[in-house]
C-alpha positions as a LaTeX table, in Angstrom:
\begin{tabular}{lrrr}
\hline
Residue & $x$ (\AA) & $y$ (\AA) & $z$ (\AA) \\
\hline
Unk1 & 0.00 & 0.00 & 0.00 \\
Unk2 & 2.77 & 2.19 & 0.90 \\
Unk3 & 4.29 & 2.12 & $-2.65$ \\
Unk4 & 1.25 & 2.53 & $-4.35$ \\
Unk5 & 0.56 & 5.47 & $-2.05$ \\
Unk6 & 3.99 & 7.06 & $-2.64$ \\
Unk7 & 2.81 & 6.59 & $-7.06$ \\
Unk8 & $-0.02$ & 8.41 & $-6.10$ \\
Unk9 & 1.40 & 11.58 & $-4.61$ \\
Unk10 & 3.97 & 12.02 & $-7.54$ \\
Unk11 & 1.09 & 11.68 & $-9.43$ \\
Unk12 & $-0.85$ & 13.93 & $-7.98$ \\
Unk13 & 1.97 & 16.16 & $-6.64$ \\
Unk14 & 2.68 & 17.34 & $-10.71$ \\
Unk15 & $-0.86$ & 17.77 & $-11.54$ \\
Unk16 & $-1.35$ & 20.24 & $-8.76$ \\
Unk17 & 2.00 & 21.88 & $-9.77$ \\
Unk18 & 0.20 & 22.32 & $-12.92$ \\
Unk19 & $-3.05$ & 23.33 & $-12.13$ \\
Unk20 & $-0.36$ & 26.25 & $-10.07$ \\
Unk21 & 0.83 & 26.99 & $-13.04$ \\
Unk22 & $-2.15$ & 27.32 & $-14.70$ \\
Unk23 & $-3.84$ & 29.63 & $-12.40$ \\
Unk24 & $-0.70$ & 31.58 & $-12.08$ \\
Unk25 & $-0.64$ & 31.71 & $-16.01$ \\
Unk26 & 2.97 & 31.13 & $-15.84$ \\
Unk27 & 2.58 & 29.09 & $-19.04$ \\
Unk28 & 0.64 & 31.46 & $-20.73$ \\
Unk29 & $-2.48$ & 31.02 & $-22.59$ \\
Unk30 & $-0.96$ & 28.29 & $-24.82$ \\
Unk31 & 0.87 & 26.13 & $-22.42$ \\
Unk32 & $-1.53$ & 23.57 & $-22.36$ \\
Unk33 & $-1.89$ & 23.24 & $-26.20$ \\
Unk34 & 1.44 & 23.00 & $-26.51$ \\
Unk35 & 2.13 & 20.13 & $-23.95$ \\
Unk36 & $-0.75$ & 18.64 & $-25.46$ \\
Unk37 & 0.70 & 18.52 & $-28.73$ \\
Unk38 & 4.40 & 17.65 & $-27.61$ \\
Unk39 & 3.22 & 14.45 & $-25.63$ \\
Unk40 & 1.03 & 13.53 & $-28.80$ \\
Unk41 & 3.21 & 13.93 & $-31.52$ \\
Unk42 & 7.01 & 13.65 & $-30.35$ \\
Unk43 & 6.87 & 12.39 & $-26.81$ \\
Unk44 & 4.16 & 9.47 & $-26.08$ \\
Unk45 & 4.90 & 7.85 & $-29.62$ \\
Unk46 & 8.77 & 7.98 & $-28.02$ \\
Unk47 & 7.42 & 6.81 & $-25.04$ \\
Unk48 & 5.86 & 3.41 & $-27.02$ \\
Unk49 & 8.54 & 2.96 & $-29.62$ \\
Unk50 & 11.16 & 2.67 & $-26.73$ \\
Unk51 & 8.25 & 0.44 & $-24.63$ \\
Unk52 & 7.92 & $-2.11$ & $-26.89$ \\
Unk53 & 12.05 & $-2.45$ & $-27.68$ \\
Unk54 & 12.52 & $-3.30$ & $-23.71$ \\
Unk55 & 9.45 & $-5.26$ & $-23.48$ \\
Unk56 & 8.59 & $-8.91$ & $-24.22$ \\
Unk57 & 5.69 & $-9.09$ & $-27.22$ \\
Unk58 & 4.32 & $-12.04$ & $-25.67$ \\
Unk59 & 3.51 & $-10.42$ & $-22.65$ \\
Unk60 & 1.60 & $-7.20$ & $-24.38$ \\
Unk61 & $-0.19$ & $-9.43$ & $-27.32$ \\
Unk62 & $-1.85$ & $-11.98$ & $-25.14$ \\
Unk63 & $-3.77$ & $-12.10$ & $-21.79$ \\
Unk64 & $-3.69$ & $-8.26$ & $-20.90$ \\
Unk65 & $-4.74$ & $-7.24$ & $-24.00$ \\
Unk66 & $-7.34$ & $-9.60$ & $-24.01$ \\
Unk67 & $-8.50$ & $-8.23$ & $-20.57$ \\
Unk68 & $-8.49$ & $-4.82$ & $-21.99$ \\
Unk69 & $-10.40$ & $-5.11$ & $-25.19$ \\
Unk70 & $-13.18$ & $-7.27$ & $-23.13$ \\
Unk71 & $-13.61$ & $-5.90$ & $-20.17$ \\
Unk72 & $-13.71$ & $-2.20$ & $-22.36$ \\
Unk73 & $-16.33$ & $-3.45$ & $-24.88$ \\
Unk74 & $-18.28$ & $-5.61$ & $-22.35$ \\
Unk75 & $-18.75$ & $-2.51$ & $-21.05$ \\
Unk76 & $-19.46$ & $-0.32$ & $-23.39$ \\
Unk77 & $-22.31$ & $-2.89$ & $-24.95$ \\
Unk78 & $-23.89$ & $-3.38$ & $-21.27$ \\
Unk79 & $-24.40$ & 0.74 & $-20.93$ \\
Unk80 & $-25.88$ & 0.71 & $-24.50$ \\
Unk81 & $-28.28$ & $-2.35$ & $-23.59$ \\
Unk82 & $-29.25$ & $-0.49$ & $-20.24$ \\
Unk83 & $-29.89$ & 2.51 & $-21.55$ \\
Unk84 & $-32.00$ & 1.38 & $-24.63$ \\
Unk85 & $-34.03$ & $-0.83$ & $-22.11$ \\
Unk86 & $-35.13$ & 1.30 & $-19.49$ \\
Unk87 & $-34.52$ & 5.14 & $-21.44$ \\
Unk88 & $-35.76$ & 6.43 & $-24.33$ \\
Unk89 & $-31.84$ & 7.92 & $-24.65$ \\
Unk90 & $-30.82$ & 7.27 & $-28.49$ \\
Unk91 & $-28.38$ & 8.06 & $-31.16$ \\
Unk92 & $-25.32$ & 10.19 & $-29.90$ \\
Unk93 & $-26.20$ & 10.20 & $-26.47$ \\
Unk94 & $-26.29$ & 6.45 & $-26.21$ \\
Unk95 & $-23.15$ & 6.41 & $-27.83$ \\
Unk96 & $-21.38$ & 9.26 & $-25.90$ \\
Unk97 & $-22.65$ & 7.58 & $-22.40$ \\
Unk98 & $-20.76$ & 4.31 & $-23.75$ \\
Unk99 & $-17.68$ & 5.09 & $-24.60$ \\
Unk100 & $-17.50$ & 7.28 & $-21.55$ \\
Unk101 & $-18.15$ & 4.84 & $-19.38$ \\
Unk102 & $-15.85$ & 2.41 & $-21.33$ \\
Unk103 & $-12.78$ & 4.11 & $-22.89$ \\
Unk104 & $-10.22$ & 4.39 & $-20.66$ \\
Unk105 & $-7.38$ & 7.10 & $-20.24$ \\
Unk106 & $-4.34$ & 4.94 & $-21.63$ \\
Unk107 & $-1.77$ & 7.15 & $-22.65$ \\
Unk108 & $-2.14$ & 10.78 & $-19.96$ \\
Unk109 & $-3.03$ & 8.63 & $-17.01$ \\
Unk110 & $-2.28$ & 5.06 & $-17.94$ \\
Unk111 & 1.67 & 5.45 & $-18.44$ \\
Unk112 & 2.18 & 7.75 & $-15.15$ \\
Unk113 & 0.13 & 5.10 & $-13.38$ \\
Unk114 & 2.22 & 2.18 & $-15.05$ \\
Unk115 & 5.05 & 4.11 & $-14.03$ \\
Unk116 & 4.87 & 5.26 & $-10.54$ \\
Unk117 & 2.36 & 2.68 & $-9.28$ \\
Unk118 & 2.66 & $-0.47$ & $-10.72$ \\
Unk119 & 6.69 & 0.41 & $-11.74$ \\
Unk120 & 6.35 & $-0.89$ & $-15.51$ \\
Unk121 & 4.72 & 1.66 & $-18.04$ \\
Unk122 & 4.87 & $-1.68$ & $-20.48$ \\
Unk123 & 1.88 & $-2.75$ & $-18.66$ \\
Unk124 & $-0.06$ & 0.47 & $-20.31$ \\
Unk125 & 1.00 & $-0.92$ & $-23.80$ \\
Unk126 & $-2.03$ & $-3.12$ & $-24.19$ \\
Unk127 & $-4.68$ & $-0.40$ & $-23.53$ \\
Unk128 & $-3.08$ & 1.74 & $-25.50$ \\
Unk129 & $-2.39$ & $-0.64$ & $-28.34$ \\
Unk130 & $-6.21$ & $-1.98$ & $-28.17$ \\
Unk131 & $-7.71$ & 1.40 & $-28.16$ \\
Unk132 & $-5.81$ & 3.47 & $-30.51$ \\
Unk133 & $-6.03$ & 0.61 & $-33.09$ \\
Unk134 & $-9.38$ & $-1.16$ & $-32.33$ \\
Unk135 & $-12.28$ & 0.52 & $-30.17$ \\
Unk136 & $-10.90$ & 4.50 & $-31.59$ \\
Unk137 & $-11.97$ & 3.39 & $-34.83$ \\
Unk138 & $-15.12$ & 1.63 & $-33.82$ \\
Unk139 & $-16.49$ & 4.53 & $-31.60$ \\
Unk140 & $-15.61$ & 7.11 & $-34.76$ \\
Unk141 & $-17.71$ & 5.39 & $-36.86$ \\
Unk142 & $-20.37$ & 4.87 & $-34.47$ \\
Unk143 & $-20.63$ & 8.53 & $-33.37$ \\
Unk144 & $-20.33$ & 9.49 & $-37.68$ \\
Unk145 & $-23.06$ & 6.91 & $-37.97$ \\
Unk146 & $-25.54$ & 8.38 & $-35.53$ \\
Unk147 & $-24.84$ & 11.90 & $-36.44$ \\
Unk148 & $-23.69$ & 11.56 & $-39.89$ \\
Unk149 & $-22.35$ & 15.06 & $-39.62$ \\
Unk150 & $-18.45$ & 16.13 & $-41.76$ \\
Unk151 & $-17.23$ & 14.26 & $-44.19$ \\
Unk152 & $-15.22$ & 11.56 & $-42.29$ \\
Unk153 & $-16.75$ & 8.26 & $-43.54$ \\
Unk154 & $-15.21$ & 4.83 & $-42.84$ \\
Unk155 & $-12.16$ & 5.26 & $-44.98$ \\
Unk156 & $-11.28$ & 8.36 & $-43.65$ \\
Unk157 & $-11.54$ & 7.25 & $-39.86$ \\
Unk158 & $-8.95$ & 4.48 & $-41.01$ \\
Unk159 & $-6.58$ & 6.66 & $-42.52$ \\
Unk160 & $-6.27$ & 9.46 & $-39.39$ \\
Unk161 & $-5.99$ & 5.82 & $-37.23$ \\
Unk162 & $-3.27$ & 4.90 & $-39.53$ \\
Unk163 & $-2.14$ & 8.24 & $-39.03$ \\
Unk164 & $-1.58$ & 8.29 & $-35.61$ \\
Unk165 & 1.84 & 8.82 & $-34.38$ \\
Unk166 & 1.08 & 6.54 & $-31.53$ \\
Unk167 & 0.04 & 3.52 & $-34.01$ \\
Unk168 & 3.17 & 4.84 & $-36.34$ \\
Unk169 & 5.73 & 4.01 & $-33.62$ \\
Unk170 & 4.19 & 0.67 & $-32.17$ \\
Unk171 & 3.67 & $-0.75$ & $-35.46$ \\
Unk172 & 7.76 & 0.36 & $-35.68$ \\
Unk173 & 8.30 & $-0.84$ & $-32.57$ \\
Unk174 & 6.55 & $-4.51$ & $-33.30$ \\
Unk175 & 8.14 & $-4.98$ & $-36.59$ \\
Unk176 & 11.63 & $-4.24$ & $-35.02$ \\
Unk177 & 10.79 & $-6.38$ & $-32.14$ \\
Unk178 & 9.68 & $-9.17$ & $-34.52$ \\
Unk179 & 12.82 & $-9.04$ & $-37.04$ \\
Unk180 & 15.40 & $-9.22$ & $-33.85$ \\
Unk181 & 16.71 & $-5.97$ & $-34.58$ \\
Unk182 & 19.01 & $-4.59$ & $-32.14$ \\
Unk183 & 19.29 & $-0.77$ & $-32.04$ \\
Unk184 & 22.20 & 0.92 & $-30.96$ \\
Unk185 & 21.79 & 2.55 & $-27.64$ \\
Unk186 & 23.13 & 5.62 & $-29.49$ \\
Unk187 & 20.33 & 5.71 & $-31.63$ \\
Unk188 & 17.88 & 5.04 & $-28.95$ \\
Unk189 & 18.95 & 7.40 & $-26.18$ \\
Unk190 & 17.20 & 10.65 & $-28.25$ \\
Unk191 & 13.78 & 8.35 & $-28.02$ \\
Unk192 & 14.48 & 7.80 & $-24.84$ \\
Unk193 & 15.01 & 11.43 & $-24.07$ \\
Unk194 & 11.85 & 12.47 & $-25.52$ \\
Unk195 & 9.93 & 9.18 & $-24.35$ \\
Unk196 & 11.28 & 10.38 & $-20.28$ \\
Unk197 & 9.43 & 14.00 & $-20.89$ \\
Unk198 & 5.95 & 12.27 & $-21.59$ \\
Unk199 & 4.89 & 11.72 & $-18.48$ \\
Unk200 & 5.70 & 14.40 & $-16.56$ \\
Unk201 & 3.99 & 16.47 & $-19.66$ \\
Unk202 & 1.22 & 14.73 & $-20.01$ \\
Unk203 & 0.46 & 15.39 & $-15.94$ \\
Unk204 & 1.37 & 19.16 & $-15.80$ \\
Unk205 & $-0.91$ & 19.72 & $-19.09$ \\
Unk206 & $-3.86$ & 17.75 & $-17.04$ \\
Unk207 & $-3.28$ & 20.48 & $-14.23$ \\
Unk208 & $-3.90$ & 23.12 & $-16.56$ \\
Unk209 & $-7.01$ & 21.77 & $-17.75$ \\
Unk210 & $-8.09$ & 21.66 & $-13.97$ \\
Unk211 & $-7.54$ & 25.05 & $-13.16$ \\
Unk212 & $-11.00$ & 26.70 & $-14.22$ \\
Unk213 & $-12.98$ & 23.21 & $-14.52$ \\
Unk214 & $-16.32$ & 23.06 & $-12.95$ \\
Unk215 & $-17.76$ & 19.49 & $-12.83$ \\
Unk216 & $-21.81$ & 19.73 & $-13.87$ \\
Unk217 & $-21.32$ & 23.28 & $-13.83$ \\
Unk218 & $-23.48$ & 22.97 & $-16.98$ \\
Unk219 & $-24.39$ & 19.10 & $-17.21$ \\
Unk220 & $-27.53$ & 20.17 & $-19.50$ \\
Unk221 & $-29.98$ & 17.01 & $-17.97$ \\
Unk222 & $-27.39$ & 14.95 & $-18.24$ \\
Unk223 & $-26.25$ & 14.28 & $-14.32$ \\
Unk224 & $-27.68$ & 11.10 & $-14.26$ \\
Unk225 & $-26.23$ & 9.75 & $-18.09$ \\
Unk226 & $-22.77$ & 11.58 & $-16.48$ \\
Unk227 & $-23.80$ & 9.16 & $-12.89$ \\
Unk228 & $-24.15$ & 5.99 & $-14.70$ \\
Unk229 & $-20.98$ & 6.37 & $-17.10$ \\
Unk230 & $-18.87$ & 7.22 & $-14.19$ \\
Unk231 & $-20.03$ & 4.36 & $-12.12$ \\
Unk232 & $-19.68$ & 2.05 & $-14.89$ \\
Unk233 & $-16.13$ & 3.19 & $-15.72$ \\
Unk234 & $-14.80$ & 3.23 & $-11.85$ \\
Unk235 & $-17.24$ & 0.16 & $-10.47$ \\
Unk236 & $-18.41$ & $-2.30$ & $-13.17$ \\
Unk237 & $-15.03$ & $-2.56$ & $-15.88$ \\
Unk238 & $-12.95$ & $-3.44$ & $-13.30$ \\
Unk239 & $-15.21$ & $-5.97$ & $-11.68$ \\
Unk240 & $-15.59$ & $-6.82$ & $-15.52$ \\
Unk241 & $-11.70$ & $-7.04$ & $-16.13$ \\
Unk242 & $-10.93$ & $-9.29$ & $-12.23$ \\
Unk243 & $-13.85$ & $-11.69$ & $-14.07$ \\
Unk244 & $-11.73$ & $-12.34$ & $-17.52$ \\
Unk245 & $-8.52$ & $-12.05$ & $-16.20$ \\
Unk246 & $-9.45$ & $-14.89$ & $-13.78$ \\
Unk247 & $-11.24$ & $-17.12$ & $-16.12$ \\
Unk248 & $-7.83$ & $-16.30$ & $-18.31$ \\
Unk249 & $-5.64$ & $-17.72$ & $-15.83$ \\
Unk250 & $-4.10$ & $-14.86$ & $-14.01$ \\
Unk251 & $-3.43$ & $-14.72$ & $-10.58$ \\
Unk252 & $-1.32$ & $-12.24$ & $-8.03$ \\
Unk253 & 0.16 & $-9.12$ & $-9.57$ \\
Unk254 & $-0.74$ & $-10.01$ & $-12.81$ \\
Unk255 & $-4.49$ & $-10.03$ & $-12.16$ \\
Unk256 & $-3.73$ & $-6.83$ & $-10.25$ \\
Unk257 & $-2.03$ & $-4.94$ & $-13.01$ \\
Unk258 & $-5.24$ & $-5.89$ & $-15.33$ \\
Unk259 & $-7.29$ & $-4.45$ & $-13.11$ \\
Unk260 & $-6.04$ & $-1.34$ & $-12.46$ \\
Unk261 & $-5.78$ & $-0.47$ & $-15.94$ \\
Unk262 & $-9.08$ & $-1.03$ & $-16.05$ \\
Unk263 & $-10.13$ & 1.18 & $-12.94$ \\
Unk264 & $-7.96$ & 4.21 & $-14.96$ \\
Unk265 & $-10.29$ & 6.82 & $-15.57$ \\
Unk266 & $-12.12$ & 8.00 & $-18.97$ \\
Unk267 & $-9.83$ & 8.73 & $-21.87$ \\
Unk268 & $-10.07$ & 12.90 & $-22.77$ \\
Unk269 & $-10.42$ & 11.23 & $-26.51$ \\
Unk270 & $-13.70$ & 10.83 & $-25.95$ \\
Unk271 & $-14.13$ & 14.15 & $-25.33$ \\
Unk272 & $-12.53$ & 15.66 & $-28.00$ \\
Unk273 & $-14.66$ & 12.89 & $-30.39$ \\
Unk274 & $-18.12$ & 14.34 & $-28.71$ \\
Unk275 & $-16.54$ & 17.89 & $-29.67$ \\
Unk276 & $-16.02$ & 17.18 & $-33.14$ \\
Unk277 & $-19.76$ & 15.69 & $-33.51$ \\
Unk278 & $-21.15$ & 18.06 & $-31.21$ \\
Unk279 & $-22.67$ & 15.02 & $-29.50$ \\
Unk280 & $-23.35$ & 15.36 & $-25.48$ \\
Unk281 & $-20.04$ & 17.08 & $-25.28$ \\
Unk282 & $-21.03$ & 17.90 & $-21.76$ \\
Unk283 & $-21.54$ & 14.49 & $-20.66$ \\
Unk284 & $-18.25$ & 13.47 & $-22.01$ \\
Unk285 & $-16.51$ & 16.10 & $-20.58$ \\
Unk286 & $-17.80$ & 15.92 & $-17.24$ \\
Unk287 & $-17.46$ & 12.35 & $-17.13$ \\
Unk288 & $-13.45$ & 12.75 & $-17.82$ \\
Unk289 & $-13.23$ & 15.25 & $-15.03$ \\
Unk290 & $-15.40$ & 12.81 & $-12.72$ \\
Unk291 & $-13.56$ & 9.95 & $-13.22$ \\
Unk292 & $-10.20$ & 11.32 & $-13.27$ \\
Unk293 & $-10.86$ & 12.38 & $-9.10$ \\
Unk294 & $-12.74$ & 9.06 & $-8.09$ \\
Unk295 & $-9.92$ & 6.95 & $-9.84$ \\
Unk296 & $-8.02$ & 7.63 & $-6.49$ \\
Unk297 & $-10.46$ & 5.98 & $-4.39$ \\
Unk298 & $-10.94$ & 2.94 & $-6.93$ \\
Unk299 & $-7.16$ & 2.31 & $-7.10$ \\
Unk300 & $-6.37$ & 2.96 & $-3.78$ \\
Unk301 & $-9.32$ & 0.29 & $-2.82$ \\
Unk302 & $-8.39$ & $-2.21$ & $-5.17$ \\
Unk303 & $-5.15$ & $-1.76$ & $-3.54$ \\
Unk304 & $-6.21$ & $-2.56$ & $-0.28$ \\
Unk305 & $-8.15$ & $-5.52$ & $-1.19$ \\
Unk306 & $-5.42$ & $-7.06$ & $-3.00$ \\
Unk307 & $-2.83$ & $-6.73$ & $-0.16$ \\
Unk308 & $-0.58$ & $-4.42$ & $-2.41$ \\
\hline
\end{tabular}
């Protein structure tokens, strides 16, 4: 408990030096744009690309990512079932209530968690890998579907996957794997440079997004969509995830790495999806915020439970 305690404050201790900077404005009014865009495009794919290298492909393409694309679509189907049986909720809002209760934050909290908590960000690689290649392009579609608004039809969802710098490096980063090459150190260390700035980034831009953020400040009727995505993203896919990753065989730290991942808290993607539809972007974004607080309880619970 202690260790996962200690992951927890660093955590939290950069967030809240940059929701400081953000209220100070010692970034300026671009700060968080920019760290947003340095972790997405330079840093994070680093970050992956220099992952995969040290870790063992086995490990990443077979029970944990199995977990992850379950336990995540499980849940996503059960909140679309529930709410077309006992709502009248339809189209994007189903949608938008799914994924937020489903899609979890991989990359901005999944690698610090990895990191500082469970002391391996290789054991973020699965989400990630599932999400950005998988259930991104599924939930695009979906949301295009029900709104059918721009132009971005099936093949054009694939190509900005494809596009992805993310996907870019770990397809890299599997092929290299896969042929036995061996890079020289010397050719690594820049990646690793730039992969070692991600996290810290990706936390200090989350504290700027805090500074100002007013959870159902303006939830527009949908608290209780907002309730039952939260609930289902904290509660119900990690219950979800213990229940595969035991009928897969895992047991100890491996069933509590699974787990956790699943607990982490809903992905800001979805957000920025709902924004481009302009489908319940309120619901998504509140549900982010939501989540992203009551993660600490979950984790620090499943913790407990486990004995960690």
């Amino acid at each position: 408990m202690s260790g996962v305690l200690a992951g927890f404050f660093i955590v939290w201790s950069i967030i809240a030096v940059g929701w400081i900077a953000g209220r100070a404005g010692i970034l300026g009014p671009h700060g968080r744009y920019v760290l947003n865009r340095s972790t997405f495009f330079l840093c994070s794919p680093a970050l992956v690309l220099v992952g995969l290298l040290d870790s063992d492909l086995e490990e990443i393409f077979s029970a944990p990512m199995a977990v992850a694309g379950i336990s995540g679509l499980t849940t996503g189907a059960l909140l679309m079932l529930v709410l077309r049986l006992t709502t009248k909720r339809r189209g994007a809002e189903l949608v938008v209530t799914a994924i937020s209760g489903s899609v979890v934050n991989g990359a901005n909290m999944g690698f610090p968690i990895a990191a500082y908590v469970l002391g391996d960000i290789s054991h973020a690689l699965p989400v990630i890998l599932f999400q950005q290649a998988i259930y991104t392009p599924l939930y695009l579609f979906a949301l295009h579907h029900v709104t059918r608004k721009g132009s971005m039809g099936p093949t054009g969802i694939l190509r900005s996957i494809s596009a992805n710098p993310t996907i870019i490096a770990a397809a890299v980063g599997v092929a290299l794997a896969l042929l036995h090459v061996r890079v020289p150190q010397v050719v690594l260390d820049p990646f690793q440079s730039l992969g070692d700035m991600a996290i810290p980034a990706m936390l200090l831009a989350y504290g700027l997004s805090l500074h100002g953020s007013k959870p159902l400040a303006k939830a527009d009727g949908y608290r209780g969509l907002i309730a039952l995505a939260s609930g289902a993203k904290l509660l119900a896919m990690p219950v979800i995830a213990l229940g595969v990753g035991l009928l897969l065989g895992l047991q100890g730290h491996s069933l509590y790495e699974v787990v956790v991942m699943a607990a982490l808290p809903t992905a800001q993607n979805v957000f920025v999806a709902a924004s481009r539809y302009r489908a319940a972007e309120n619901l998504a974004r509140d549900t982010v915020l939501i989540t992203t607080i009551g993660t600490v309880v979950v984790l620090l619970l499943i913790a407990g439970v486990a004995g960690i």
